[in-house]
Every structure is written in C-alpha cells, then in structure tokens.
C-alpha positions as CSV (number, residue, x, y, z in Angstrom):
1,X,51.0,-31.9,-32.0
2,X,47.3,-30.9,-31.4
3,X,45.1,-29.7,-33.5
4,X,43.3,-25.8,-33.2
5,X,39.3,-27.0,-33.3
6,X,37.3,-23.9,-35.6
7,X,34.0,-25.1,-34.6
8,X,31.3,-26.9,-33.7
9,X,31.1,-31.0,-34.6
10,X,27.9,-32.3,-36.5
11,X,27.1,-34.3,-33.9
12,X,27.4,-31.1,-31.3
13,X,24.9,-29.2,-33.6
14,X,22.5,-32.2,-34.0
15,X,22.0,-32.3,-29.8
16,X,21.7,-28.4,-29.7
17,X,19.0,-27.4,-32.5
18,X,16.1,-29.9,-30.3
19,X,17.1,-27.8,-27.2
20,X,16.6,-24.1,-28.6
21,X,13.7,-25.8,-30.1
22,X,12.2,-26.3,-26.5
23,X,13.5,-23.6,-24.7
24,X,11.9,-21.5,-28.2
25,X,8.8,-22.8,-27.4
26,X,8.7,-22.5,-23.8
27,X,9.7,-18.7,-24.3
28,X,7.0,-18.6,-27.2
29,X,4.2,-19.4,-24.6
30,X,5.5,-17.1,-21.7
31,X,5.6,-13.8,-24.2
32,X,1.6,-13.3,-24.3
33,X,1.5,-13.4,-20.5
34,X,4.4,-10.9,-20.4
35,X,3.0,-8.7,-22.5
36,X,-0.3,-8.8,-20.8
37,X,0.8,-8.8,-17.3
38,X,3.9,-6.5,-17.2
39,X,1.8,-3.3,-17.7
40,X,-0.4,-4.3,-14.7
41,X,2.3,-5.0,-12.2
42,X,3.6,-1.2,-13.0
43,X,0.0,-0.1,-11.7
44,X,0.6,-2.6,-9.0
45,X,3.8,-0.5,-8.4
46,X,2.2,3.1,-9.1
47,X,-0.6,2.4,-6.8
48,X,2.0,1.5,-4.1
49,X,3.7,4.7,-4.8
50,X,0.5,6.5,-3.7
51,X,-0.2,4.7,-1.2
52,X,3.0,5.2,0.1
53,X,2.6,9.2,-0.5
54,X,-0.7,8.7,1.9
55,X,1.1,7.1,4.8
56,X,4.0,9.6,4.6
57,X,0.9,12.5,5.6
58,X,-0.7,10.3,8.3
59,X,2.8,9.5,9.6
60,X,3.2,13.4,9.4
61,X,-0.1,14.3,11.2
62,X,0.3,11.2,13.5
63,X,3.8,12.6,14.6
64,X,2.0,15.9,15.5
65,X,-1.1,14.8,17.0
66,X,-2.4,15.3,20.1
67,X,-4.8,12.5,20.4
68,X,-6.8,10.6,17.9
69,X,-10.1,11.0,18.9
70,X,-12.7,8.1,18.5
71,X,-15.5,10.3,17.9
72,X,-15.7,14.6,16.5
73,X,-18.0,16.7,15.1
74,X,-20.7,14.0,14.1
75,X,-17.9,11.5,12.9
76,X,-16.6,8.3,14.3
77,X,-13.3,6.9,13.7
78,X,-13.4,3.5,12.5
79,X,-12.1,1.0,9.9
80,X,-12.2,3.5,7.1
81,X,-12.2,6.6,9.2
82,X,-9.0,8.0,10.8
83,X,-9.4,11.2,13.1
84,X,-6.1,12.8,14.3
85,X,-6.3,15.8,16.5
86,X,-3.5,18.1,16.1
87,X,-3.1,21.5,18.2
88,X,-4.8,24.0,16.1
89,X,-7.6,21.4,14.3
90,X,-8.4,17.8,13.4
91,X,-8.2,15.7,10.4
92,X,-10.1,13.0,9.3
93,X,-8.9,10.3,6.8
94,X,-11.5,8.9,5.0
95,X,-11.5,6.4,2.6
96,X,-14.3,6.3,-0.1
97,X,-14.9,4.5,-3.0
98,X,-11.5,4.5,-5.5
99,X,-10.2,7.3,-3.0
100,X,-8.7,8.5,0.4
101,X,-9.7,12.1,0.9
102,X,-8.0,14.2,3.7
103,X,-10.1,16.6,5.2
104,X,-9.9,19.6,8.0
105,X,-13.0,19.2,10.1
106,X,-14.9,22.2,11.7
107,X,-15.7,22.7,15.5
108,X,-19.0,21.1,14.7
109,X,-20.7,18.5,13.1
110,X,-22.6,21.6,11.1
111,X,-19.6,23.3,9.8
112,X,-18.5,21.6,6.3
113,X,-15.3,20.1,6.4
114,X,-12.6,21.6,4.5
115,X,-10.7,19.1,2.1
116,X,-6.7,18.9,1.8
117,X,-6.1,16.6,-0.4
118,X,-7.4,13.3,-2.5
119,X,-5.8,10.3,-3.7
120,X,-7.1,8.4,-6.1
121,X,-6.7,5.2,-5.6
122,X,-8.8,2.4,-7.5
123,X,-6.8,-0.7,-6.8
124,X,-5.7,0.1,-3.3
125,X,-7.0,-1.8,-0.3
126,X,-6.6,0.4,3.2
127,X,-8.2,0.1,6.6
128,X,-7.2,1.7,9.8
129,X,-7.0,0.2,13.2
130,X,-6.6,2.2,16.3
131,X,-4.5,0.7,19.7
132,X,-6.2,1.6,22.5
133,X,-5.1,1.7,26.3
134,X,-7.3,2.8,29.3
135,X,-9.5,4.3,26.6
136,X,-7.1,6.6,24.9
137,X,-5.8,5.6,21.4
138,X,-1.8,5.7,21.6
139,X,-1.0,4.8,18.0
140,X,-3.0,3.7,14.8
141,X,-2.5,0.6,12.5
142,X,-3.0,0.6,8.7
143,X,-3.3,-2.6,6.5
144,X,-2.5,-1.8,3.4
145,X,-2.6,-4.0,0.1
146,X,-2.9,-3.4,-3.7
147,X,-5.9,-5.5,-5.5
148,X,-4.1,-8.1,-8.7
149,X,-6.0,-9.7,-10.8
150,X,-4.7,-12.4,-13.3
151,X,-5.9,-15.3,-14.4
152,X,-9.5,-15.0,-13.1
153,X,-7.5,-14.7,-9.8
154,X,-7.5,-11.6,-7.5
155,X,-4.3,-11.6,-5.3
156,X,-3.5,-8.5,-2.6
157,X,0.2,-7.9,-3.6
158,X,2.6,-5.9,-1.7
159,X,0.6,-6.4,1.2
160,X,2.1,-4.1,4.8
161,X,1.1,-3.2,8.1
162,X,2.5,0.2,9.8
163,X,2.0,1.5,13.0
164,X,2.4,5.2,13.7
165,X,2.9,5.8,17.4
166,X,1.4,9.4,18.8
167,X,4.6,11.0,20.0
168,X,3.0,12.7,22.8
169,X,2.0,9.9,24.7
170,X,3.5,9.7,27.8
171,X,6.0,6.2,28.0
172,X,3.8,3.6,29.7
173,X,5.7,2.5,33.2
174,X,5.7,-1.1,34.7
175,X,5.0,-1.0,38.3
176,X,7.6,-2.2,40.9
C-alpha cells in the first residue's frame, strides 16, 4: 500500500530557500532599472506613434504628387527638406529642431508659406532621401529612428526606412 505524501520533505525545502534567495536577489537588482527605464521606452513608443502619423501625410501627399521638385520658391529639397508638388500647390516638409512642420508654399519665394501642421518631435531622428532618374525624382526615402539613452548610451531604436513611390510616374521600360 502507498502512502498519500502532504508535503514538502526537509531536505526538499533546505535545496529550495538558497534558490529564491538568488533568483530574490537577481530580481532585486533588475527592479531599479525597470522602474527607470520602462517609462522611457513608452516615449520610445509614443515618439514612434508620431512619427508614424508623419509618414501616413507624406505617404498621402506622395501618392498625389505630381513631381517632387528639387528646388521652389527660394527652397531646396534636401536631407531635411522634402518638396512635393501636388496639382493645386506644393508642400514642403521640413524638419527643425524637436519638430517636422508641414507647410503650403506660395508661388514665390516672397509669399510666406502657409503652415498645415507640426509635430513635435524631440527624440525623433528623420532625414529624407530623394531617388532620382534622368533628373526627375520618382520616389523619396526616409530614415527614420527614435534617439534612447540609457546607461550613458544613446541607441537609435526602432530604426526604418520607407520609400513612397510618386504614383504618376510613368513605369520605366527595358529596351528590347
């Protein structure tokens, strides 16, 4: 006949309580960088958000555009310029210190340009790349990373690359 067991053995107790002692203390010293580091990845993850919320307008005024212009109304698309020239005006993307402002430019470079929208954005890292052919931009590439730092360290986290293709380029043909 065999006997129910209702417990744990002396010996079984003796060989757990030094292991939660270790594991205690290795939780113990991972709790302070926790609570210090949790509440900067959800910027890390906010700022994303935005920057996210920025790309869906260029992607927007991308798919509309008629060219993107390398030069309008005294301004010069660039690393942290973007020019997009839809039917009726052109936008420029510019991005500033802590910020990406969207703004409607006038027929010259003496008309003010009239701002859309602004995105603050202190952590964000953005700069624009434009794909030319034959002279013509076709489509525009944006780097886009969000500034970390922890430790003394300062990483780019959720680093990306999209390209936004103009939609009325004609389809490039090999010749036969």
């Amino acid at each position: 006949m065999t006997r129910m067991r209702r417990g744990f053995s002396l010996l079984e107790l003796l060989v757990l309580l030094p292991l939660l002692g270790v594991v205690g203390v290795i939780a113990g010293s991972m709790f302070p960088a926790l609570v210090r580091d949790v509440p900067k990845l959800q910027q890390v993850v906010y700022q994303n958000d935005r920057i996210s919320t920025v790309l869906r307008c260029i992607r927007r005024d991308v798919d509309a555009a008629e060219a993107l212009p390398d030069h309008y109304a005294g301004k010069t698309a660039g690393p942290k310029r973007l020019l997009i020239k839809l039917d009726h005006a052109v936008i420029c993307y510019e991005i500033r210190e802590d910020e990406i402002v969207k703004e409607q430019l006038g027929p010259d470079a003496a008309s003010p340009p009239r701002r859309i929208e602004c995105w603050t954005l202190p952590d964000a890292k953005v700069h624009f790349e434009r794909w030319d052919r034959s002279g013509a931009a076709f489509a525009v590439e944006i780097h886009t990373a969000v500034e970390f730092t922890t430790h003394g360290h300062t990483l780019d986290k959720l680093a990306n690359t999209h390209v936004f293709y103009l939609s009325a380029v004609p389809r490039f043909r090999e010749k036969t």
